[in-house]
RODO-2510 file (C-alpha; in nm, 4 decimals, decimal comma):
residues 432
     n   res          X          Y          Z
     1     x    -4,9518     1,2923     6,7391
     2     x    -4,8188     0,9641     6,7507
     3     x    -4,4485     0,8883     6,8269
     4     x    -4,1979     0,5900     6,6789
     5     x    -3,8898     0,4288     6,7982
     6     x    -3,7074     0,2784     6,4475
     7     x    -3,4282     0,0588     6,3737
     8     x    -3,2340    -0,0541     6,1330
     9     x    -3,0494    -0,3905     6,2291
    10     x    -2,7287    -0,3708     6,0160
    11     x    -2,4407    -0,5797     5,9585
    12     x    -2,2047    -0,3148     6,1914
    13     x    -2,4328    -0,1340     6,3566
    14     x    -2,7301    -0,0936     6,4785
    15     x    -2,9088     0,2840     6,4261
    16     x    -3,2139     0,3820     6,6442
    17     x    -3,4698     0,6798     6,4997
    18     x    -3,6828     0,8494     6,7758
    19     x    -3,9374     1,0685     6,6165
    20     x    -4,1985     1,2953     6,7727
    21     x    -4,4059     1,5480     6,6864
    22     x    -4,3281     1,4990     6,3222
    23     x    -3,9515     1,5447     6,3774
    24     x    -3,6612     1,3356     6,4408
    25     x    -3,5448     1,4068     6,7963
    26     x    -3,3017     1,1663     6,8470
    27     x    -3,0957     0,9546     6,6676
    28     x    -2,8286     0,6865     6,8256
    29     x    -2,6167     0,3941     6,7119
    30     x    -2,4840     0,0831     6,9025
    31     x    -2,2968    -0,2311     6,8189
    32     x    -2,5168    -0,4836     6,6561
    33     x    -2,5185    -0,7828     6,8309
    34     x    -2,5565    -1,0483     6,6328
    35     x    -2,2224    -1,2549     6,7460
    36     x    -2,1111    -1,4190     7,0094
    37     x    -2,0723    -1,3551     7,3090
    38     x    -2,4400    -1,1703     7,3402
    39     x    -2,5904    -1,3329     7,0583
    40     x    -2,9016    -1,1307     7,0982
    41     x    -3,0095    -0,8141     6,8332
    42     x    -3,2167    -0,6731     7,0168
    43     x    -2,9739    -0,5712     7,3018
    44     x    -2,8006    -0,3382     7,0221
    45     x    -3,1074    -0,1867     6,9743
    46     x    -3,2009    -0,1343     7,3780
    47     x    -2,8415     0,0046     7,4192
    48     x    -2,9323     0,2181     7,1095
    49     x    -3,2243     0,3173     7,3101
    50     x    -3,0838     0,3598     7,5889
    51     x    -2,8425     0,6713     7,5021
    52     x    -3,1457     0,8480     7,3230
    53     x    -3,3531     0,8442     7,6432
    54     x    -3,0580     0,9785     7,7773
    55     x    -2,9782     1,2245     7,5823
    56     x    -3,3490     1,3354     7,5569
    57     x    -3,4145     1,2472     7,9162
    58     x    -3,7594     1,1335     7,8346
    59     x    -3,9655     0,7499     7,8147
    60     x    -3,9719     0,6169     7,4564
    61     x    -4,1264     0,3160     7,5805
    62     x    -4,4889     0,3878     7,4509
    63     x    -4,3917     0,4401     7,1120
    64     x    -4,4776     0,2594     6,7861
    65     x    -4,1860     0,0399     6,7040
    66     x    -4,0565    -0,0614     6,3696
    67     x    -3,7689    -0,2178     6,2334
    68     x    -3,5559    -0,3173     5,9608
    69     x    -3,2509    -0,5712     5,9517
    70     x    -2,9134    -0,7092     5,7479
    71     x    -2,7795    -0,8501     6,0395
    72     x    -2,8921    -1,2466     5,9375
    73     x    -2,6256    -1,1375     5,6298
    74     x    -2,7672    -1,0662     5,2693
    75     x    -2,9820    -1,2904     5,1080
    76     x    -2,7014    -1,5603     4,9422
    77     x    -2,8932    -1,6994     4,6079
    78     x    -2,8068    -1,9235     4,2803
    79     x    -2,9939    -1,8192     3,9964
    80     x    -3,0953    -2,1137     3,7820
    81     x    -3,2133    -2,1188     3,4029
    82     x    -3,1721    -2,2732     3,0766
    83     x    -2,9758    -1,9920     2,8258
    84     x    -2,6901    -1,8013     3,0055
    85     x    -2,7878    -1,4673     2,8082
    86     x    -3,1342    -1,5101     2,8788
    87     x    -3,3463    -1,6910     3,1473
    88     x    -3,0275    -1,7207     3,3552
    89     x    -3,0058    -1,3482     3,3105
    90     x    -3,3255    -1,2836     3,3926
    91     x    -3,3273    -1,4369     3,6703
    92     x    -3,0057    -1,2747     3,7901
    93     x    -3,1401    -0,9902     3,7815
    94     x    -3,4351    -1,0157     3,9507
    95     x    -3,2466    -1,1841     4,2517
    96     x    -3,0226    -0,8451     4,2419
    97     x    -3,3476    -0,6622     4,2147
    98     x    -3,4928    -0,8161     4,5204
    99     x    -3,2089    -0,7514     4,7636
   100     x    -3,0177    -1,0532     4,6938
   101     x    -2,6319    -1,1308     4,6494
   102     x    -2,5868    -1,4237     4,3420
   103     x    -2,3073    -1,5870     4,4494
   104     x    -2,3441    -1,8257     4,1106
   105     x    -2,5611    -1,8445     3,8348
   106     x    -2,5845    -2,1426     3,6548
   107     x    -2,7239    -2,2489     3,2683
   108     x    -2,6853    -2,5143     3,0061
   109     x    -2,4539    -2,2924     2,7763
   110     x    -2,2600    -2,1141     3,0634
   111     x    -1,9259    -2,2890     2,9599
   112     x    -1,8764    -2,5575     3,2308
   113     x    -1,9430    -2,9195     3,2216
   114     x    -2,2379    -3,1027     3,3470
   115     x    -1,9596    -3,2185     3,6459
   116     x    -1,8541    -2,8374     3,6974
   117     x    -2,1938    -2,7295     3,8176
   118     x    -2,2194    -3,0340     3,9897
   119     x    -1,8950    -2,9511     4,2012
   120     x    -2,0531    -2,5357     4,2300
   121     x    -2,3740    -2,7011     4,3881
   122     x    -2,1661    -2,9458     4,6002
   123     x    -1,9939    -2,6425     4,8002
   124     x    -2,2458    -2,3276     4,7457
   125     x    -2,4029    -2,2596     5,0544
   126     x    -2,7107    -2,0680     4,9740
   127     x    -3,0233    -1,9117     5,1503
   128     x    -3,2183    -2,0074     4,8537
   129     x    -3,2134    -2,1526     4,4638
   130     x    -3,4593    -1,9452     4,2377
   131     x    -3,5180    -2,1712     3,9476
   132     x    -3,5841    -1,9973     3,6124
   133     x    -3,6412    -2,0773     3,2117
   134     x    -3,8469    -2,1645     2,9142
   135     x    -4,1400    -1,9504     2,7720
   136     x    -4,4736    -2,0695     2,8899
   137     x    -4,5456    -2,4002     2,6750
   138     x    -4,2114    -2,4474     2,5727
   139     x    -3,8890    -2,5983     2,7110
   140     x    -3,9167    -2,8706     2,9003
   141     x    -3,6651    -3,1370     2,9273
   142     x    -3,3932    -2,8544     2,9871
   143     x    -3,5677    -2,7976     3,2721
   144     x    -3,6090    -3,1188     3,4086
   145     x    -3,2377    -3,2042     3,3529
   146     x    -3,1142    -2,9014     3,5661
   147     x    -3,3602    -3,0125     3,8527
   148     x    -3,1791    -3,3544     3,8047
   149     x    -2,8754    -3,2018     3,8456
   150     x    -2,9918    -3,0301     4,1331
   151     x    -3,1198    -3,3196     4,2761
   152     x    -2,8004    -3,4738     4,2195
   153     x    -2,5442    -3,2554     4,4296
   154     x    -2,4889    -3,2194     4,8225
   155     x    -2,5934    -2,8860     4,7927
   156     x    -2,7309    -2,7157     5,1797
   157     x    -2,8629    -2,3716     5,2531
   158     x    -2,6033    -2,2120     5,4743
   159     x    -2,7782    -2,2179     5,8065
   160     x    -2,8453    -2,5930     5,7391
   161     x    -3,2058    -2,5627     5,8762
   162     x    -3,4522    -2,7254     5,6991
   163     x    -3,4967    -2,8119     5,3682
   164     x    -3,2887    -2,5831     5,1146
   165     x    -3,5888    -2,3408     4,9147
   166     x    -3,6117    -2,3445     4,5801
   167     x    -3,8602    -2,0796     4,4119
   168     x    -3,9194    -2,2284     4,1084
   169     x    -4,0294    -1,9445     3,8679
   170     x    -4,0063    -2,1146     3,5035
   171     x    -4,2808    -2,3173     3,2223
   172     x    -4,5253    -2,4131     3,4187
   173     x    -4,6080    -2,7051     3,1773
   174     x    -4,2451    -2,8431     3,3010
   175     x    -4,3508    -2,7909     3,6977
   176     x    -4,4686    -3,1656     3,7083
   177     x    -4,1501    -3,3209     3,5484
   178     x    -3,9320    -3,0844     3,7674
   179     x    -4,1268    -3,1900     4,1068
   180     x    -4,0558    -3,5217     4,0362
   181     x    -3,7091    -3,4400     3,9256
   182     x    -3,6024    -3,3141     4,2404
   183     x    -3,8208    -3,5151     4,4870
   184     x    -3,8678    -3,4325     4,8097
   185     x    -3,5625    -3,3130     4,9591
   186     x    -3,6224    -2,9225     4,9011
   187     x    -3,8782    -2,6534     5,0062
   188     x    -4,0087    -2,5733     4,6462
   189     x    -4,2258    -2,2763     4,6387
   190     x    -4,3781    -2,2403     4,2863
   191     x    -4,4764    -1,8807     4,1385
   192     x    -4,5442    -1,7266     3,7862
   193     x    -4,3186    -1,7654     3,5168
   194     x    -4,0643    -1,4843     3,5694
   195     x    -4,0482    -1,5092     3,1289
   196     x    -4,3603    -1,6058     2,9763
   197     x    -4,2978    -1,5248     2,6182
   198     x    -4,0005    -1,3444     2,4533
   199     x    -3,9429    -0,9605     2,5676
   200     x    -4,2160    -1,0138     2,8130
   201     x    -4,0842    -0,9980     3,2334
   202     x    -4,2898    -1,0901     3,5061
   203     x    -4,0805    -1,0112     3,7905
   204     x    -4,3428    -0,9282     4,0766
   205     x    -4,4645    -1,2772     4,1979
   206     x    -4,0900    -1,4037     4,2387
   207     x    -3,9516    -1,0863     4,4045
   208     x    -4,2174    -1,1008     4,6350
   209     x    -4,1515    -1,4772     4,7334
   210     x    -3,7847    -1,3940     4,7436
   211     x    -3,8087    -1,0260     4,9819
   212     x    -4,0622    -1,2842     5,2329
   213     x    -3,7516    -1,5894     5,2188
   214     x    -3,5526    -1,3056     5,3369
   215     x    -3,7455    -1,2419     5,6152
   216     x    -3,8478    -1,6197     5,7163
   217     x    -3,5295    -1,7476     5,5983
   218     x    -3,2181    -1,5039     5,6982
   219     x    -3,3695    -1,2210     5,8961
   220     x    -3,5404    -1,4182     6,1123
   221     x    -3,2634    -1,6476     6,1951
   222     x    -3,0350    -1,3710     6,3661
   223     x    -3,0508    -1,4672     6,7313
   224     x    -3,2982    -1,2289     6,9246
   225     x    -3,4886    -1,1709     6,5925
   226     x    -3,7968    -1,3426     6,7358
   227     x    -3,8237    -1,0762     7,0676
   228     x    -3,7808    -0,7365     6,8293
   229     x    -4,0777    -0,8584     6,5731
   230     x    -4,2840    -0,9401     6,9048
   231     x    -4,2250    -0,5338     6,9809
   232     x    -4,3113    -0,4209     6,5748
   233     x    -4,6169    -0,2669     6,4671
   234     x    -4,5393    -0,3937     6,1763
   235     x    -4,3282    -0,7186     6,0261
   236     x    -3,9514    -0,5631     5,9533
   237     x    -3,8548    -0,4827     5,5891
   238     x    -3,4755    -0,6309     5,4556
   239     x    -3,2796    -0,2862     5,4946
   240     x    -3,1924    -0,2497     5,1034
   241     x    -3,6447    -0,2949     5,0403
   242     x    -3,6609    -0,0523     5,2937
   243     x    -3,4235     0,1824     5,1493
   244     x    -3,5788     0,1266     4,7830
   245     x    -3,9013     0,2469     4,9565
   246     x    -3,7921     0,5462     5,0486
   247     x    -3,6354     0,6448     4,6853
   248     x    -3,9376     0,5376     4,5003
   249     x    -4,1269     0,7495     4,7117
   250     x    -3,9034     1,0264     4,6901
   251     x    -3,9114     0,9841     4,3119
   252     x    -4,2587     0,9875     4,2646
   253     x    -4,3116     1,2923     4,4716
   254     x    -4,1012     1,4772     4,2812
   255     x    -4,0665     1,3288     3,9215
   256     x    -3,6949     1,2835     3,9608
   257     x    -3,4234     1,0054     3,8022
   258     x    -3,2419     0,8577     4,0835
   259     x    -2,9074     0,7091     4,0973
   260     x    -2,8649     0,6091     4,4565
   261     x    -2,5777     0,3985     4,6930
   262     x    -2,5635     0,3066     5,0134
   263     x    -2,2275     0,2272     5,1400
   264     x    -2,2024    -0,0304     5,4296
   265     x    -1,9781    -0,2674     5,6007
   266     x    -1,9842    -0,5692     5,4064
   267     x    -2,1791    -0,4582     5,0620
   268     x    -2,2689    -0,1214     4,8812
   269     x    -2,6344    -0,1439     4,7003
   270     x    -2,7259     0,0876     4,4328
   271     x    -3,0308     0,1928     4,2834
   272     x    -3,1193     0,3567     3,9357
   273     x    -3,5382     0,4853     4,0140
   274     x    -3,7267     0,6470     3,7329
   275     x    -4,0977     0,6376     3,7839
   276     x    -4,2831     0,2929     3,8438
   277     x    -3,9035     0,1191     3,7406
   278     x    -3,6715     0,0487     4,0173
   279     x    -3,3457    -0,1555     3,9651
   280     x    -3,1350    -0,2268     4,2135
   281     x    -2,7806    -0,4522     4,2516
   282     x    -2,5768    -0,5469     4,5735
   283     x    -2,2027    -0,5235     4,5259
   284     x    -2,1220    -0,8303     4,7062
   285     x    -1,8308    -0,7893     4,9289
   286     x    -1,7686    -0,3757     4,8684
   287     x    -1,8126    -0,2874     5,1528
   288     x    -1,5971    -0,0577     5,4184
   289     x    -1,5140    -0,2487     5,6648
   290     x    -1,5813    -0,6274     5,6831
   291     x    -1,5141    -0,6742     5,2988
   292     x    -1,1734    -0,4643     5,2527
   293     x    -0,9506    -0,7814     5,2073
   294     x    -1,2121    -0,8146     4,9099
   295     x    -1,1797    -0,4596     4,8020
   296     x    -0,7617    -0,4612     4,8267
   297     x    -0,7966    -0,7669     4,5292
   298     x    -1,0807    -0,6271     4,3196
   299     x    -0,9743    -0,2641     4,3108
   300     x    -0,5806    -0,2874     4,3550
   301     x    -0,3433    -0,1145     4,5661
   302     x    -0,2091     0,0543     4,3091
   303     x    -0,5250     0,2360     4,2335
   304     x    -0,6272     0,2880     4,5619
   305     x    -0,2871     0,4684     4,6230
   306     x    -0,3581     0,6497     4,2951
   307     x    -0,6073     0,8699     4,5335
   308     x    -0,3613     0,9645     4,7807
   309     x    -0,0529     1,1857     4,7307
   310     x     0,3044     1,0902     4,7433
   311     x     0,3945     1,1012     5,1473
   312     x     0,1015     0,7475     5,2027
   313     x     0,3439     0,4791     5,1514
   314     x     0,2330     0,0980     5,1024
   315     x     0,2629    -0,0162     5,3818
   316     x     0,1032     0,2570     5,5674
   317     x    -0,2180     0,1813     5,3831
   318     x    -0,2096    -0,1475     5,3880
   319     x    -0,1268    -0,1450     5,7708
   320     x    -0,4560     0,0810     5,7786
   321     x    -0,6413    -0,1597     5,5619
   322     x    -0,5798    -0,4239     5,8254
   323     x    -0,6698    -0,2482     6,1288
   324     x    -0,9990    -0,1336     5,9951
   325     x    -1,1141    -0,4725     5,8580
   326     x    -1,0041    -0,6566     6,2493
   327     x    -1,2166    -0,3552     6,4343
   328     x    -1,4820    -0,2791     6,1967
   329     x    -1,6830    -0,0323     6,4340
   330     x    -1,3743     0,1958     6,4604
   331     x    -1,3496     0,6050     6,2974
   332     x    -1,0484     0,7437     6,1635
   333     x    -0,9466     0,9995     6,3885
   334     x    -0,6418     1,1790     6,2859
   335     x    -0,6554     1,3882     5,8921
   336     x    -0,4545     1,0873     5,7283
   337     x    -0,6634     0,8349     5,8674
   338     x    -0,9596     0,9826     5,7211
   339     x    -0,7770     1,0671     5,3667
   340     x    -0,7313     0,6879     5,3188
   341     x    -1,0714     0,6197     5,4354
   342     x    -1,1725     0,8850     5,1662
   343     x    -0,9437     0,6672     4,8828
   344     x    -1,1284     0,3329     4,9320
   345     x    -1,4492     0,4527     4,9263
   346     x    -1,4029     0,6347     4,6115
   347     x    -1,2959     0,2925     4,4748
   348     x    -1,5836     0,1443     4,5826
   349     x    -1,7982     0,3993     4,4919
   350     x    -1,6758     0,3472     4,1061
   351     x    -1,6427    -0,0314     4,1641
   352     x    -1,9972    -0,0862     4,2394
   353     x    -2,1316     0,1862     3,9782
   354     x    -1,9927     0,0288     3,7097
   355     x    -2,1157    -0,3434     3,8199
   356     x    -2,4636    -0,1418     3,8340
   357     x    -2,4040    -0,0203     3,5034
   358     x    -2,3965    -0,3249     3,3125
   359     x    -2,7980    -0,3758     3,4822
   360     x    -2,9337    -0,0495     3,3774
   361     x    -2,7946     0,2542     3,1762
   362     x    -3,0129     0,5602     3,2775
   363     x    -2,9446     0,9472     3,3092
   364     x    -3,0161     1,0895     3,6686
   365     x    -3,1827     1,4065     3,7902
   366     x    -3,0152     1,3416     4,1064
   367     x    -2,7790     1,1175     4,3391
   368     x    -2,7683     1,0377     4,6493
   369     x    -2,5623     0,9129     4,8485
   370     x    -2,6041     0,7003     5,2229
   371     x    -2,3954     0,4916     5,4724
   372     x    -2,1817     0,5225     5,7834
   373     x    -1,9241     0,6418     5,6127
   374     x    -2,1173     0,9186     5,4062
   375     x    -2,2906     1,0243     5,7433
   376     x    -1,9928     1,0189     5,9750
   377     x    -1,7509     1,2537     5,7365
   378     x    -1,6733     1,5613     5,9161
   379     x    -1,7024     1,7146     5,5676
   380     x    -1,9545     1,7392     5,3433
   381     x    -1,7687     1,9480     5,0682
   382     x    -1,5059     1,6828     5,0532
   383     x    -1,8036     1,4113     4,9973
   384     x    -1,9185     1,6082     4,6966
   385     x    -1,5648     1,5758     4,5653
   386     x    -1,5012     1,2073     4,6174
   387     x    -1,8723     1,1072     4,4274
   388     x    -1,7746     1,3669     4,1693
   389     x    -1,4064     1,1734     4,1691
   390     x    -1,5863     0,8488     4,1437
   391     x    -1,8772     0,8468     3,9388
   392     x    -1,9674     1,0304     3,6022
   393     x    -2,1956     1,3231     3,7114
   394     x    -2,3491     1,5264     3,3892
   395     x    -2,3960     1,8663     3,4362
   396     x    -2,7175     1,9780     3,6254
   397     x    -2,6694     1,6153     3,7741
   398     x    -2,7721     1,7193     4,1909
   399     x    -2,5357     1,5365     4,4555
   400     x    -2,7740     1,4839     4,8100
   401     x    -2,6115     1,2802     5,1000
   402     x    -2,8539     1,1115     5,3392
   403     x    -2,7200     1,3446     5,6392
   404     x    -2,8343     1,1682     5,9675
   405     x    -2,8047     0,7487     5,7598
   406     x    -3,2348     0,7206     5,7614
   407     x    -3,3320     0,6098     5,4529
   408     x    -3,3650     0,2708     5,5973
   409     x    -3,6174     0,4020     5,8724
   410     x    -3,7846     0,6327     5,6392
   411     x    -3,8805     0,3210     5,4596
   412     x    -4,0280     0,1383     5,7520
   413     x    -4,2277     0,4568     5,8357
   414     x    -4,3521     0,4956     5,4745
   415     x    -4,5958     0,1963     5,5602
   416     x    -4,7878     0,3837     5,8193
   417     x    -4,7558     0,7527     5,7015
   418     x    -4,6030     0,8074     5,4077
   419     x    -4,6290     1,1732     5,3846
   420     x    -4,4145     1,1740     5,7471
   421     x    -4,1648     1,0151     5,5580
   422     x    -4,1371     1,1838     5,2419
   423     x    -4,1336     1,5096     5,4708
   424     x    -3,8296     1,3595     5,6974
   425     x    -3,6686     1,2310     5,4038
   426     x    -3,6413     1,6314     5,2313
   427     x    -3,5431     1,7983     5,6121
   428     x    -3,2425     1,5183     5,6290
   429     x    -3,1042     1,4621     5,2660
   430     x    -2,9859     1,7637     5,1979
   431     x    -2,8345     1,9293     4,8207
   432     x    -2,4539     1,9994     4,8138
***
């Protein structure tokens, strides 16, 4: 029987998986570090190791060892097309779809001037431009005159190495007048048209180029990236593919609608699954931790107070807001602590629901619900009742919480025995 050693690389922290014997034996957590001054991943995931060989008291060196990883930051990318409600769109969406955060998305009808976009391009920072628009054999010199103004800005990918990537993803009759548009001075990767013809998507080619940018591109530029992929089996999986692995499978095991978040530092990603359709968004700077200075000014303090009872004044919330976002890897230990804890992410639980929303509009069999926070709560009962708080559940609607924060391992595993992991993934997400 053979054994594995996962992790998942995130943002916070870094969680190690021992399994053997087809169970999960051990499970430990460790600072990622990703920052200075160790500037080295995989030392969060040996000190990870570490504490399961000593709580086990047994080698894990023999293992099979997989991986998946945030810690490079999610995937930062403009979407590009001609018509704001529709190529644009489309290719929002699929960036969302792929793992991706759009930090701006930019058309010929979006409202700002020709100079406006200019002055977007001139201080985005992105990991990659994915270039979208016109039906196959149609629109071409829109095309060519966003390239140009492309070509135009001071635009840089935000690790400044290399050329910036553009996947360009539009009319293929345009790609020559669009090469030449934009020269030389990018990394342009050229794949299907993501909208061939009215009502018609083909998103596959263009995730896939985007999910292995992510890997090449961000991933693979957190320091001490290079001596954990020597170790894999297997090359590592973005944590939010890895996680839609896991719920597809689960889904089409047991023929079940799946709304789905997973709750982290810096983001929360949500997934609606039904079958062979999986959509996914990233809400971009909802996250617990790293992002609250974000969360304060999108959800308010007014209606974060709104969750708490009269005795939690301002400034005792606000005090707590600030100590949690300067030491990001610390727990609320005393009962107040963790009610205010309880009051933001039920905020950000209906923050980023409703931004999913506006993707997809589905009814769910079941939800489930992952993250630190979800995993660390001392009770489950009182989880139920914040999702419940937060999110419309219909009656017959299931709540499951991902108990032991795997479903990013589960979908690392899932590419070497998939029945392991859908049979891990029903002992440890449990029905409350």
């Amino acid at each position: 029987m053979k054994t594995f050693l996962i992790a998942d690389v995130g943002s916070t922290t870094t969680k190690v998986l021992f399994i053997k014997d087809s169970k999960i034996v051990a499970r430990e957590e460790a600072k990622t570090t990703v920052e200075k001054p160790i500037e080295d991943v995989a030392i969060g995931v040996r000190l990870a190791t570490d504490l399961i060989k000593h709580k086990i008291k047994d080698e894990v060196n023999d293992c099979d060892f997989l991986f998946s990883s945030s810690a490079g930051g999610g995937l930062q990318i403009i979407a590009v097309g001609i018509t704001n409600n529709y190529t644009a769109k489309s290719a929002f969406n699929l960036s969302l779809n792929a793992g991706a955060i759009v930090i701006d998305t930019l058309a010929l009808d979006d409202g700002r001037t020709p100079l406006q976009r200019l002055q977007c391009l001139d201080q985005a920072k992105p990991d990659l431009i994915l270039f979208a628009g016109g039906f196959e054999n149609g629109a071409i010199n829109s095309l060519v005159e966003m390239a140009e103004l492309i070509k135009m800005s001071k635009i840089n990918a935000k690790f400044e190495v290399g050329r910036l990537p553009i996947i360009y993803a539009g009319n293929s009759k345009a790609l020559p007048f669009v090469e030449r548009a934009l020269g030389d001075q990018f990394a342009l990767e050229v794949v299907p048209n993501i909208s061939p013809a009215e009502g018609v998507e083909n998103f596959a080619p263009a995730k896939e180029a985007i999910i292995n940018l992510f890997i090449s591109h961000v991933m693979s530029a957190a320091p001490g990236y290079g001596n954990l992929s020597k170790r894999a089996l297997l090359s590592p999986l973005p944590t939010p593919i890895a996680v839609e692995k896991t719920l597809s499978l689960f889904s089409k095991y047991k023929k079940k609608k799946i709304f789905a978040f997973d709750m982290g530092g810096a983001t929360t990603d949500c997934f609606s699954i039904a079958g062979d359709i999986c959509r996914r968004s990233v809400a971009a700077n909802l996250g617990m931790t790293y992002s609250l200075p974000y969360v304060l000014n999108h959800c308010g303090l007014k209606k974060i107070m709104s969750c708490l009872d009269k005795t939690y004044g301002k400034t005792e919330v606000l005090n707590f807001l600030g100590n949690r976002f300067i030491r990001p890897t610390s727990i609320s230990e005393t009962e107040r602590e963790l009610k205010m804890e309880e009051a933001i992410a039920q905020n950000i639980i209906n923050a980023a629901f409703i931004l999913h929303r506006n993707l997809i509009k589905m009814d769910y069999d079941v939800i489930i619900a992952s993250g630190g926070f979800i995993a660390h709560h001392p009770s489950k009962k009182r989880i139920k009742q914040i999702i419940q708080k937060a999110l419309p559940v219909a009656s017959g609607t299931a709540i499951a919480i991902d108990n032991l924060f795997v479903l990013p391992h589960l979908g690392v595993l899932s590419l070497v025995d998939e029945p392991l992991a859908v049979k891990l993934f029903e002992e440890n997400v449990t029905i409350l």
